[in-house]
C-alpha positions as CSV (number, residue, x, y, z in Angstrom):
1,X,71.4,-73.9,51.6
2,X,69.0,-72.9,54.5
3,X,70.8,-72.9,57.7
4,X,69.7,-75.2,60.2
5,X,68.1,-72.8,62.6
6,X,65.6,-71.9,59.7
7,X,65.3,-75.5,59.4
8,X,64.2,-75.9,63.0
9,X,62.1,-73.2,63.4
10,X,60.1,-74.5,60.3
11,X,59.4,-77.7,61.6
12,X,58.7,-76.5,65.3
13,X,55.7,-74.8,64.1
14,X,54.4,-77.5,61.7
15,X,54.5,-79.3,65.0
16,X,52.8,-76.9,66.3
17,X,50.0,-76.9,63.7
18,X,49.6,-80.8,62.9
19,X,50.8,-82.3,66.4
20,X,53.2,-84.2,64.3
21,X,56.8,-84.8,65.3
22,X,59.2,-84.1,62.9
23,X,63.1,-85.0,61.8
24,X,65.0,-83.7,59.2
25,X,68.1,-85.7,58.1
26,X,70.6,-85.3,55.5
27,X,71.7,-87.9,53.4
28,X,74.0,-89.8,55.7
29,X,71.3,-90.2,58.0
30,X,72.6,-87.2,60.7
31,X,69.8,-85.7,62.6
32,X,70.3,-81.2,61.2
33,X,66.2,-80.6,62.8
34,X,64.5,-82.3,65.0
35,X,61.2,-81.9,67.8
36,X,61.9,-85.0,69.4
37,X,64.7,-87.6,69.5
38,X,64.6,-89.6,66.3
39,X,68.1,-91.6,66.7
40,X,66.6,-94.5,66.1
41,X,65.6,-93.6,62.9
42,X,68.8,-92.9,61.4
43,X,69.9,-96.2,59.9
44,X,66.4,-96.9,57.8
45,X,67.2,-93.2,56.5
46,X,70.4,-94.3,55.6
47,X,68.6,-97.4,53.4
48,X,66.0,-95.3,52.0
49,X,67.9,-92.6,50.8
50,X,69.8,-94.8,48.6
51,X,66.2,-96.7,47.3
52,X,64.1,-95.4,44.0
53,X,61.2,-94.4,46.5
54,X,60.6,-90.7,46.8
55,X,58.2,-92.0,49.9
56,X,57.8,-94.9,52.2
57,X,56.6,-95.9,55.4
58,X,59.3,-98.3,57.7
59,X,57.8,-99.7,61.0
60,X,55.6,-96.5,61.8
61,X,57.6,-93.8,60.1
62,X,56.7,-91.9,57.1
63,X,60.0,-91.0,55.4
64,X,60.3,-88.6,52.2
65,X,62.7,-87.4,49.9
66,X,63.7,-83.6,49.6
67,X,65.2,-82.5,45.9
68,X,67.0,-79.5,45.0
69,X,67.2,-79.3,41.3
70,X,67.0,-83.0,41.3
71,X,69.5,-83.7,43.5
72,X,68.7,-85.3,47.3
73,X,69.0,-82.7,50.1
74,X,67.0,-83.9,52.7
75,X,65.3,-87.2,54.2
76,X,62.1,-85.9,56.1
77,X,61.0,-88.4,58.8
78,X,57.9,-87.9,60.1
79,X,56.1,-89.9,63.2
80,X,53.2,-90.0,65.7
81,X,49.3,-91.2,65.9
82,X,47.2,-90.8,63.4
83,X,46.4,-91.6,59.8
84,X,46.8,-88.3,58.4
85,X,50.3,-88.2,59.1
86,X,51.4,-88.9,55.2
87,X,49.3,-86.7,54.0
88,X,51.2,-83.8,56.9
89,X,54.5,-85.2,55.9
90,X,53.7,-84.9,52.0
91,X,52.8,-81.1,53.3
92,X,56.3,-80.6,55.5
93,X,57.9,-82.1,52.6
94,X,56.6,-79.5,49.9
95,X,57.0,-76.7,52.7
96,X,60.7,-77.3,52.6
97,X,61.2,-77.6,49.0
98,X,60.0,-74.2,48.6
99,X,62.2,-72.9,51.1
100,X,65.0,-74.2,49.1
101,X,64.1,-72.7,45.8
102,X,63.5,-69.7,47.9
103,X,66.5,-69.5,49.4
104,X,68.7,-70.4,46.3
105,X,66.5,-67.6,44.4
106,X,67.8,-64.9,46.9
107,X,71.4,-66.4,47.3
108,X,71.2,-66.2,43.5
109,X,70.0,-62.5,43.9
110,X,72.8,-61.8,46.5
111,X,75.4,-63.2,44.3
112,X,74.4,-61.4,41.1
113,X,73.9,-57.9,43.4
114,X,77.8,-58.4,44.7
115,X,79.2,-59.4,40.8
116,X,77.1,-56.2,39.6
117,X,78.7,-54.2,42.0
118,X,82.0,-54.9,41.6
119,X,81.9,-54.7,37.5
120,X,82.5,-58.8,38.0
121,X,80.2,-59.2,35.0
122,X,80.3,-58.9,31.1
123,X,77.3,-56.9,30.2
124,X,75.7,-59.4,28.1
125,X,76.0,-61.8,31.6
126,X,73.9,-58.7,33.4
127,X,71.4,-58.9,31.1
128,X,71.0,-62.7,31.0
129,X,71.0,-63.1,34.6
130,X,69.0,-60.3,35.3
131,X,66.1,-61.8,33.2
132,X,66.8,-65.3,34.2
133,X,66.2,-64.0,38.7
134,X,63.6,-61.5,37.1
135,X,65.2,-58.3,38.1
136,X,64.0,-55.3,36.0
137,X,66.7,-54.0,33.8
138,X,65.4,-50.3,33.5
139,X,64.4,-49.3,36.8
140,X,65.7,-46.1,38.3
141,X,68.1,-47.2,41.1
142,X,70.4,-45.8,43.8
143,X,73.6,-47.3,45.9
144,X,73.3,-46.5,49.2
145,X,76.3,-47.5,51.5
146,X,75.7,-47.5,55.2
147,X,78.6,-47.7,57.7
148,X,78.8,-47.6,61.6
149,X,81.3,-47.0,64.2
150,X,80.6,-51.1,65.2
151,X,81.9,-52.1,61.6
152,X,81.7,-55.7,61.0
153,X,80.8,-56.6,64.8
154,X,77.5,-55.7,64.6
155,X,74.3,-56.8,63.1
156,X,73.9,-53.8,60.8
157,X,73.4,-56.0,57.9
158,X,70.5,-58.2,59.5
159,X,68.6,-55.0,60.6
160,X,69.0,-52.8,57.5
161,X,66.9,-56.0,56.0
162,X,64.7,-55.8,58.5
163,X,64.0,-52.4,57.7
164,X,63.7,-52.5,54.0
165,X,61.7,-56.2,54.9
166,X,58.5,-55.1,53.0
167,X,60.5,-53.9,49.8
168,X,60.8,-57.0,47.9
169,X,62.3,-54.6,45.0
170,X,65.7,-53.4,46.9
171,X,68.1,-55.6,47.6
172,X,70.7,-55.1,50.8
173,X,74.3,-56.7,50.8
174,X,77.7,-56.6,51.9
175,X,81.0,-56.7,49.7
176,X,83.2,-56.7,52.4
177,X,83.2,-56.8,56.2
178,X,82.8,-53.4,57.0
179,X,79.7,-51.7,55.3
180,X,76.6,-52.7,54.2
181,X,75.1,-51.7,50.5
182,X,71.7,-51.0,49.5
183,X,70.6,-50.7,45.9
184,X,67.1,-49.1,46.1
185,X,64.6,-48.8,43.4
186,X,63.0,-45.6,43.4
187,X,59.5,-44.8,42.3
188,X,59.4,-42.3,38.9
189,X,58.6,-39.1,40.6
190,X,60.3,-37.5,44.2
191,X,63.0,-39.9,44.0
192,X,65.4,-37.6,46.0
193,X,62.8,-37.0,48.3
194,X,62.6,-40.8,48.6
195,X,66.0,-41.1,48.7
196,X,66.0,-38.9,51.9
197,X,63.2,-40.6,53.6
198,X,64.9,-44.1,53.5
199,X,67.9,-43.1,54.8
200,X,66.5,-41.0,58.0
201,X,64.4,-44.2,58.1
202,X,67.5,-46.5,58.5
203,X,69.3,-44.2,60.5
204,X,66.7,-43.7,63.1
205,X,65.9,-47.4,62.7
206,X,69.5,-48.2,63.4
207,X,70.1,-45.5,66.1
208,X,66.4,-47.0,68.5
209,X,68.6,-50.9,68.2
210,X,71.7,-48.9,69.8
211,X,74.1,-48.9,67.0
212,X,76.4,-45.6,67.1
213,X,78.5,-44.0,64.6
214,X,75.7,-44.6,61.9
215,X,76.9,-42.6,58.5
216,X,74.9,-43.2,55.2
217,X,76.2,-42.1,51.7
218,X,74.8,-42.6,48.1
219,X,75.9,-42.1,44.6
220,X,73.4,-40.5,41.7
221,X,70.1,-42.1,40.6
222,X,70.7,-44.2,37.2
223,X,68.5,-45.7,35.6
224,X,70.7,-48.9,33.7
225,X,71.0,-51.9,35.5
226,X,74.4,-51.9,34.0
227,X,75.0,-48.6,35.7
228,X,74.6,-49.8,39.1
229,X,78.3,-49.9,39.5
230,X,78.3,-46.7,39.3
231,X,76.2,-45.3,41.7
232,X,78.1,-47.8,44.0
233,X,81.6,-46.3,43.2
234,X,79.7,-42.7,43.9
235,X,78.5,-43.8,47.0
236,X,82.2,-45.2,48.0
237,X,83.7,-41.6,47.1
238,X,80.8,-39.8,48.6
239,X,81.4,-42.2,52.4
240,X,85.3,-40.9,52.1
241,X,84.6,-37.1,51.4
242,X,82.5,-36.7,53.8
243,X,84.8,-38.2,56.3
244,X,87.2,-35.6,55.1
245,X,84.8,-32.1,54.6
246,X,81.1,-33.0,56.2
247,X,82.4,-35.2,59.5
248,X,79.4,-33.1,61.3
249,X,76.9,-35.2,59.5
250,X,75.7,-38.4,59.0
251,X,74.1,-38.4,55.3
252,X,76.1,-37.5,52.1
253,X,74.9,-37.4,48.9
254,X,77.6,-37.4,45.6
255,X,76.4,-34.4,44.3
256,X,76.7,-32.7,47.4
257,X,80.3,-32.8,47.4
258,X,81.7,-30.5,45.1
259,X,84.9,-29.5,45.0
260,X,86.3,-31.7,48.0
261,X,85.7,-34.5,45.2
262,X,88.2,-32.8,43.0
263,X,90.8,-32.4,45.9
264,X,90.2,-35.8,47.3
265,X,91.4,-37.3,43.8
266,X,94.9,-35.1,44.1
267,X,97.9,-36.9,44.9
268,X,99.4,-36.1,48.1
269,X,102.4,-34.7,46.5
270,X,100.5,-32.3,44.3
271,X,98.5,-31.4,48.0
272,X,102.2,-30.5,49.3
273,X,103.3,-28.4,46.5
274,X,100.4,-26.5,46.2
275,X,100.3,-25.3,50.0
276,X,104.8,-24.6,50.0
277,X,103.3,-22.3,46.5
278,X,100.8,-20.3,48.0
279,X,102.0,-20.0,51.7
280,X,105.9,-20.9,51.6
281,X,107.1,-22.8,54.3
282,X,103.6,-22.4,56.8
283,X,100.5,-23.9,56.6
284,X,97.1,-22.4,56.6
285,X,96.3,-24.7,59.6
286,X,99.1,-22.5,61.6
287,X,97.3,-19.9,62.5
288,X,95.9,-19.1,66.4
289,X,92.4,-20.0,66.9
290,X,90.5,-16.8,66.7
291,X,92.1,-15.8,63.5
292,X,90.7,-19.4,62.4
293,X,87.7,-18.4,63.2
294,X,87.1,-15.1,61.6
295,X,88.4,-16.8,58.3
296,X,85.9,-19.5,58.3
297,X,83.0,-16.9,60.1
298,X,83.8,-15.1,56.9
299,X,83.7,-17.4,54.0
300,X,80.4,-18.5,56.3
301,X,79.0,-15.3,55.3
302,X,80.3,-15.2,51.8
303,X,82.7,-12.7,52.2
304,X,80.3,-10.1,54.1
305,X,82.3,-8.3,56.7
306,X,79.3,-6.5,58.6
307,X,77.1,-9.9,59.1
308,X,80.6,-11.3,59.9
309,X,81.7,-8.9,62.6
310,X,78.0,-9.3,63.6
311,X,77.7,-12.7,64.4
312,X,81.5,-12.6,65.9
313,X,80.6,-9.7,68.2
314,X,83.5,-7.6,67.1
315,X,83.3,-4.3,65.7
316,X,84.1,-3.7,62.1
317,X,87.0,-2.3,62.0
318,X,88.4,-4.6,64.2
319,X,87.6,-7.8,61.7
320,X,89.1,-5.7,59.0
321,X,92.0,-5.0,61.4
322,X,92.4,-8.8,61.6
323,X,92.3,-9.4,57.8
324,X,94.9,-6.6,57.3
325,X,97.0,-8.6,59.6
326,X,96.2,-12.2,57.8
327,X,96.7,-10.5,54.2
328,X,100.4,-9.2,55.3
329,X,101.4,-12.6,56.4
330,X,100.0,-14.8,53.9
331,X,100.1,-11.8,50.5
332,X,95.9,-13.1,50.1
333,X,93.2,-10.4,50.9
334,X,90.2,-12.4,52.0
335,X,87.9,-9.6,50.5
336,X,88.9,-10.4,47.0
337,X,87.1,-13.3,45.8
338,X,90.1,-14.9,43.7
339,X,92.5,-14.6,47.4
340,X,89.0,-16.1,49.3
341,X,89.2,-18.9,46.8
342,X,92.8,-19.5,47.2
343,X,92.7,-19.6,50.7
344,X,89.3,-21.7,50.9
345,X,91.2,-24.5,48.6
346,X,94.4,-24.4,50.8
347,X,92.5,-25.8,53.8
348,X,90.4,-28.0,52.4
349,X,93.5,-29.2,50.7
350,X,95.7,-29.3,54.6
351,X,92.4,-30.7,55.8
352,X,92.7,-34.0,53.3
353,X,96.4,-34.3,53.8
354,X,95.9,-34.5,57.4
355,X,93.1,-37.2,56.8
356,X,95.4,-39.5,54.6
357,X,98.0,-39.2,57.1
358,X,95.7,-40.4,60.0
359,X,94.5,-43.1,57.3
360,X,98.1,-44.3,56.8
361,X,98.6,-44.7,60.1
């Protein structure tokens, strides 16, 4: 159904073009568009909406039927001097008939998008329907979801469409009231490179119309229709991870997220008795701030104690002094890789508890 708005910005500038005035009614004879008071018009709507003409003029008026899929929608009424004025209602008419089909084409589109994304539909139904709105079954796609600190308050969904406007080959919805889901078709070479671009695009885009808190994250390219969901269920796990392990930035990819994806999936009880193994009754989180800091200075610089104490501006035996200390408290030695491991695990692991908690809560 076009809204009404689209309905009276269409007929404004016909107006504009044909000096016509114009009045769109529905079938009870209700004015939904108008450019001037046609009130008076309303019960001879009423009459010829129920008659077998699809036209017919009634003292002065040119009044037409609007069909979608055989079914009356609209009564156009169309009025003023001249004798063209069938002929520009006969125009109006087929102008607004199109917009229906159009707009029923992408509501279609939208529909089939959400269904597809939500494994709603039996693969023989993707198929189908994906032939039946002309959507290319073997294209090599991406699901990119795009969230912002304004969540379903703001007009992230309208402007992400106006960005992608010219791309009549991705399609931009919303399964919920929070985020806002792209599925981009990518061209057949530099598709992460593509990938990239469209989302600096958006985020720049989005960042210039004074929407804060932008954060975009996508799944893996696929190249099945059917395999759209996913790329979309990537995407999801890749927005939540990086919440978790990459809060500093504001694009995630899947692939990027290596081993937080594999802690993220862990059941908080398993987190629990993993950290009470390795450390006993602390936490790797208990420790003062500058002995924080040397240990993630140091897994920084892969286990390097010189460019460590370098960039720390300590001397070397002081660094190795302070790992001493951290290996007789928690029985790990940093400087062996399996310990570094170990330890590295252990707060990403308090990191994600912490998270959940906050996400309980």
């Amino acid at each position: 159904m076009i809204s009404n708005q689209i309905l009276q910005n269409t007929i404004d500038g016909l107006k504009g073009i044909s000096r016509v005035d114009l009045c769109v009614m529905d079938t009870d004879g209700k004015e939904i568009a108008s450019t001037t008071d046609m009130s008076h018009c309303c019960s001879a709507a009423v009459e010829f909406a129920v008659s077998p003409a699809d036209s017919q003029e009634i003292q002065g008026y040119q009044y037409f039927k609007i069909f979608d899929e055989q079914q009356l929608e609209y009564i156009l009424v169309a009025g003023g001097v001249g004798e063209d004025i069938y002929m520009i209602g006969k125009m109006v008419a087929f102008q607004i008939q199109n917009l229906l089909v159009a707009y029923k084409e992408r509501f279609d589109k939208d529909n089939f998008i959400k269904n597809l994304l939500l494994d709603n539909l039996l693969l023989v139904d993707i198929y189908s329907r994906s032939k039946k709105l002309h959507i290319q079954t073997d294209a090599a796609r991406v699901v990119l979801i795009v969230e912002s600190a304004a969540g379903k308050d703001s007009n992230v969904l309208e402007l992400t469409r106006a960005c992608f406007a010219n791309n009549g080959k991705d399609f931009i919805t919303a399964v919920d009231e929070k985020d806002v889901i792209i599925v981009k078709e990518l061209p057949d070479s530099d598709a992460g490179k593509e990938i990239e671009r469209s989302a600096r695009t958006l985020i720049g885009y989005l960042q210039r119309e004074n929407i804060q808190g932008v954060r975009i994250a996508y799944g893996t390219i696929v190249h099945e229709i059917k395999e759209v969901s996913r790329s979309y269920k990537e995407a999801r796990m890749a927005l939540d991870v990086g919440k978790i392990f990459f809060d500093d930035r504001d694009l995630v990819a899947y692939s990027e997220l290596g081993i937080g994806r594999l802690i993220y999936q862990l059941p908080i009880p398993l987190c629990k008795m993993f950290i009470r193994e390795i450390f006993g009754g602390k936490s790797p989180d208990d420790f003062d701030e500058e002995t924080l800091s040397t240990i993630y200075k140091f897994f920084e610089n892969s286990l390097n104690v010189s460019e460590t104490s370098r960039q720390l501006f300590i001397h070397r035996n002081t660094l190795v002094y302070r790992l001493d200390k951290l290996q007789k408290s928690t029985g790990l030695d940093l400087r062996v890789f399996e310990d570094a491991i170990t330890f590295k695990i252990a707060l990403m692991v308090v990191k994600y508890m912490k998270y959940m908690e906050t996400f309980e809560y």
